[in-house]
N, C-alpha and C positions, 0 to 999 in steps of 0.2 A: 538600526534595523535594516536586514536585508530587502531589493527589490524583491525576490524571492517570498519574504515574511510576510510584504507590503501587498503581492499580488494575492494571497493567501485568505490576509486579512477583507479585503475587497470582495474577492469572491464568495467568503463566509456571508458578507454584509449582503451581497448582493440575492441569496436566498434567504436569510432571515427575512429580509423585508417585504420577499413573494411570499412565504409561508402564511398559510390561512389564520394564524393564530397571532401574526405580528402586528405588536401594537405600539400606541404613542410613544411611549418608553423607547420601543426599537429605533423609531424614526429618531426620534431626541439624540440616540445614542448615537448612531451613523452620523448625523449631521455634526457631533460633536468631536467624532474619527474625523473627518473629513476635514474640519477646520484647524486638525492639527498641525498642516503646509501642506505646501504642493507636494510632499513624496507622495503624502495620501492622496490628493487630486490627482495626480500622474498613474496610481495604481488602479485606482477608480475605472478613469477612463480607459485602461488597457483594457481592465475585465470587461468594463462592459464593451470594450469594440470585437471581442473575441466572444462573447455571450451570444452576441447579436449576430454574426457570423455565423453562428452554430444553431441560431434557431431567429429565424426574422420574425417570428411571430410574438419575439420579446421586445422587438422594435416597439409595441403599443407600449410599453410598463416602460418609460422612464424614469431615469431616477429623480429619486425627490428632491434634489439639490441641483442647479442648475450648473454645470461647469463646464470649461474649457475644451475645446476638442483641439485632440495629439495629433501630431503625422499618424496619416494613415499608411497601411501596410502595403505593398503591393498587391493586386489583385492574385496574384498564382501564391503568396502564401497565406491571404486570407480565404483562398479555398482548400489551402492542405489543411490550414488549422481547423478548418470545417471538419476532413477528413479524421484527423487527429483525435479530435476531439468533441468533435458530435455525439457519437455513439459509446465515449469510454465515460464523460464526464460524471463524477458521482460524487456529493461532499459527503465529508466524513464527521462533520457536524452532527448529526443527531446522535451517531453512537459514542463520539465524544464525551456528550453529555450525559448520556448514562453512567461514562466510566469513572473508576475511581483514578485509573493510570493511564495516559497514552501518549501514543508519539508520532510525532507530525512524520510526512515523507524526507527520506534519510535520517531519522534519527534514530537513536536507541535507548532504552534507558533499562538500568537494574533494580528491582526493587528486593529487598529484603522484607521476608516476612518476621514476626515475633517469634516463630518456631523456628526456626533455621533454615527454614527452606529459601528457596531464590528464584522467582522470574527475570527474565531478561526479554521483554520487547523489543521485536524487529522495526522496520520502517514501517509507519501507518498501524498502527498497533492500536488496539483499546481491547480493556481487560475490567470485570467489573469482581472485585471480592465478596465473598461471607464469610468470615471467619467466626466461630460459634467453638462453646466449648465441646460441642459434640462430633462439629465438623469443618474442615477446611474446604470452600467450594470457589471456583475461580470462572466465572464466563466470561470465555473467548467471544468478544464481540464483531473482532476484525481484525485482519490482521495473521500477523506469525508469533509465538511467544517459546520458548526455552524453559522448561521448570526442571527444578535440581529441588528434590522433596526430601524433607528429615522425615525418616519414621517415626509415628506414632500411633501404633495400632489401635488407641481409644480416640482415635479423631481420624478419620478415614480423607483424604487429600480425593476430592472430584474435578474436572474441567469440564467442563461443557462447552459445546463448540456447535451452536445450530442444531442437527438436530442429534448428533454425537454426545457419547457421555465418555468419558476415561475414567474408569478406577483405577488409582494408582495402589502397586505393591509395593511402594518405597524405591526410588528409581528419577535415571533422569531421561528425558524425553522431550521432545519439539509439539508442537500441535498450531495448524496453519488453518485457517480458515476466510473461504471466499465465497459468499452468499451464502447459501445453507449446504455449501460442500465442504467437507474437512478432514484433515488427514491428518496421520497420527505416526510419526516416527520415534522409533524405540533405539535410545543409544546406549543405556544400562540398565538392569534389573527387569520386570517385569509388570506392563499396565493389561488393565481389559478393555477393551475398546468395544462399545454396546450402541445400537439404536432400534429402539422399539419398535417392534414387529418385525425386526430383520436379523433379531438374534445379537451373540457375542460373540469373541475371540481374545483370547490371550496372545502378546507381543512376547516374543523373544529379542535380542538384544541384534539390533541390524534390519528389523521388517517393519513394513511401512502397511499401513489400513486408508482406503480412503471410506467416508459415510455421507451419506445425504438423505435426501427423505424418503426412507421406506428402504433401504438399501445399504450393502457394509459390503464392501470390494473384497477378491479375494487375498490374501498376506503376501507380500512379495518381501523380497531383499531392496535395501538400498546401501548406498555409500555415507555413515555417516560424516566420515569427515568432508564431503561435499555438501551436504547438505545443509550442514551448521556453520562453514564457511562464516556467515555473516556476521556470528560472531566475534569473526578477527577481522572481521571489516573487507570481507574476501568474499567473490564468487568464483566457483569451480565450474569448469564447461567442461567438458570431453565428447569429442564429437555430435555437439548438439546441432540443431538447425537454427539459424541467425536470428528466423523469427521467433524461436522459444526462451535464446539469449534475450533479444529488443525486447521484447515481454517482459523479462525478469530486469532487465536493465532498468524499464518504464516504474516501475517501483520502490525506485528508489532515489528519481531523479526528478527534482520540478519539474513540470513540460510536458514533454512527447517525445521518442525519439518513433521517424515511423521511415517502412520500407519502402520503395518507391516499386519495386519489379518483384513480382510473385516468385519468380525464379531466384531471386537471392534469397529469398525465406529461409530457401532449403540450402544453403552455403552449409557447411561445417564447418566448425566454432570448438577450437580445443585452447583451453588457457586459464591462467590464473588473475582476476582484474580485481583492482579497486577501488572498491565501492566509492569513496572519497576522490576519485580522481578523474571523472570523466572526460575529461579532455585527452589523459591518456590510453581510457580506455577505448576511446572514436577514432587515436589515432592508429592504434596497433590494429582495428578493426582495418581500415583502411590501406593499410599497409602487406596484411598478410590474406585480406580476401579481395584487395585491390579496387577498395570500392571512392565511390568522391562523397565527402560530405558536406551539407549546404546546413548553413545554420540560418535560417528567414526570423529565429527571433528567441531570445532567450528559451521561450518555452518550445520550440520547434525546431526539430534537428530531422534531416531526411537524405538517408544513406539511398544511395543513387548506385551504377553499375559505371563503374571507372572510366577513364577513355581508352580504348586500345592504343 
């Protein structure tokens, strides 16, 4: 198992056991994670020296197992990390658990349904099904997902996404969602993109809908083949700003990656990267917008403004 898997696992553990509902069982359970060896002890005490950074007011809730304390971090990246990830931190534990599918950061996975049709979840994904003889219904619970739908006009194919509904006309399409915002891109055939009290619209093949509550944006164009990218393991930039890459890069990659200077935000970013390959893609960053990168800790990466 990866350090990556291990700090994962850790930080899961470390909000089950805050949650208002965690009980002896939970503790049992952890205690029984923890005595698996030191990778776990070692993962343990990361998350929590990086919890506590982020919020001193967890310093009162230690953990219920007494253990070991790690080299501590230098004081300037356990204030980035603060920065980092103070205000992004969110698990993805509870919609997890609703799901029937999903996938941890950087993964993917495909699922086949019994009709022909096909999802493919992005990084951070969870998707919960209904399938019923009357109807095919899919809620987007987080996450990005790809559907490729078989017709079948006696079973009507829906996605729901927050507070978004898609009718599919038989078609393939993207549908992304982040808190109760979600968007709907159309790359063959034709869906309805609806949210109550704010009306519908029909997709033609290349327009993008964004919906949220009480609201449905107006139809634009987009690139599909940038957008879907990911499913070759590829993201497409074309003169975007740094900070809306690092964004979309932060999605895919354990950690953080974070900007140090407001003014590199707005750098433009044209190229083709792999998602798979970070190392190469910090360094072509580095190279063609001339920037330094400091890596303070697996999970913290922070692109700096080069030396002249």
């Amino acid at each position: 198992m990866t350090d990556d898997e291990l700090f994962a696992q850790a930080s899961a553990w470390h909000f089950r056991l805050r949650a208002e509902d965690a009980s002896e069982q939970d503790r049992l359970g952890f205690e029984a994670w923890l005595a698996q060896g030191d990778a776990q002890v070692r993962a343990w005490e990361e998350a929590q020296l990086l919890l506590a950074a982020m919020r001193p007011a967890a310093l009162s809730m230690q953990p219920v197992v007494p253990v070991r304390r790690r080299r501590k971090l230098p004081w300037a990246a356990a204030a980035l990390l603060v920065l980092a990830l103070g205000a992004a931190w969110q698990t993805p534990w509870p919609d997890r658990l609703r799901a029937d599918h999903y996938t941890a950061v950087g993964e993917r996975e495909a699922i086949e349904l019994a009709d022909g049709s096909r999802i493919e979840l992005n990084t951070d994904a969870a998707v919960r099904l209904e399938l019923t003889a009357n109807e095919r219904r899919v809620q987007l619970l987080r996450g990005e997902a790809w559907f490729d739908v078989a017709h079948d006009a006696s079973r009507p194919f829906v996605v729901e996404g927050g507070r978004a509904r898609v009718q599919v006309l038989g078609t393939r399409f993207g549908v992304s969602r982040q808190g109760e915002r979600t968007r709907v891109q159309l790359a063959e055939g034709r869906v309805e993109a609806s949210v109550e009290g704010a009306g519908k619209v029909i997709l033609a093949p290349g327009e993008t809908v964004e919906a949220g509550p009480g609201y449905l944006s107006k139809v634009q164009r987009f690139d599909p083949a940038a957008a879907f990218a990911w499913r070759q393991r590829q993201l497409v930039f074309r003169q975007q700003p740094l900070g809306e890459v690092v964004a979309e890069l932060n999605r895919y990659w354990p950690g953080h990656v974070l900007i140090s200077d407001s003014a590199l935000e707005r750098k433009a970013v044209s190229g083709v990267f792999e998602i798979d390959k970070p190392q190469a893609v910090m360094r072509a960053l580095q190279l063609t917008l001339g920037l330094r990168v400091d890596h303070y800790s697996p999970y913290l990466t922070v692109l700096r403004k080069g030396e002249p």
